[in-house]
N, C-alpha and C positions, 0 to 999 in steps of 0.2 A: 504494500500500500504506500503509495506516495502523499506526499504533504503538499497543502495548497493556503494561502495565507488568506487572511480574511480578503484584503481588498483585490486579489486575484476571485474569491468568491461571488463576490461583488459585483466583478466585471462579468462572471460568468451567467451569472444568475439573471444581472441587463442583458444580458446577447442570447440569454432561451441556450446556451450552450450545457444546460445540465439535463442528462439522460432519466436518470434515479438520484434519490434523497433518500439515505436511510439515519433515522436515531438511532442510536446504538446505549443502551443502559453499558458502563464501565465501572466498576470501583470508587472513578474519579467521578463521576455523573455521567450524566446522558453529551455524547458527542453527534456529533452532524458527521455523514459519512458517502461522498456524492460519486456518481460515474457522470463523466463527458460525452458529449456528442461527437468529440470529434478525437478525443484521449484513448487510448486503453485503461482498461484496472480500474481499481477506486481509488479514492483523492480521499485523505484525510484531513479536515478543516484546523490549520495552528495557529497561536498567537504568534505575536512581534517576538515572543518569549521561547519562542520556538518548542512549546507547548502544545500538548492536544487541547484544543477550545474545547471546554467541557463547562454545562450546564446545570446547577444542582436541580433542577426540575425543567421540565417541558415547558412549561406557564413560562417560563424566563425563556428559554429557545424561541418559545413564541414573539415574545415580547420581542426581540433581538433581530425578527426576521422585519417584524412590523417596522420596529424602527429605522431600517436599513432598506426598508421597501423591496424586499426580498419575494419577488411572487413565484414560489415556485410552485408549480401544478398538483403536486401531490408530495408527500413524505410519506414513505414505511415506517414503523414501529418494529424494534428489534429488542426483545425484553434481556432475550440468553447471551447477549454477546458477541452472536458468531455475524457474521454479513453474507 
């Protein structure tokens, strides 16, 4: 799995260039974990901190997408971990 930084998510998320969206429950919280339209594999979302972006609850992912005007068409719900 490759790492994708927020504002390349950003750019990707404007240009409809996201395939799937999946949450993923970790340890750390719920992370964002998306495939490309035009990439291979999946993309795992990091901070500046070069950190997995992790969420302690959904309500706040939500919140984060709203805020950043994030429309993506759908998201998966992944409770066990695996992608």
């Amino acid at each position: 799995m490759s790492k994708i930084t927020e504002a390349e998510f950003r750019e990707y998320a404007k240009n409809n260039a996201i395939r799937r969206a999946a949450v993923v429950k970790t340890p750390e919280g719920y992370v964002l974990i998306i495939e490309l339209t035009w990439k291979e594999g999946l993309h795992t979302l990091y901070t500046q901190r070069k950190q997995p972006r992790a969420w302690a609850s959904i309500d706040r992912m939500v919140e984060y997408l709203q805020r950043h005007e994030l429309q993506l068409k759908s998201i998966e719900l992944q409770l066990d971990g695996s992608t």
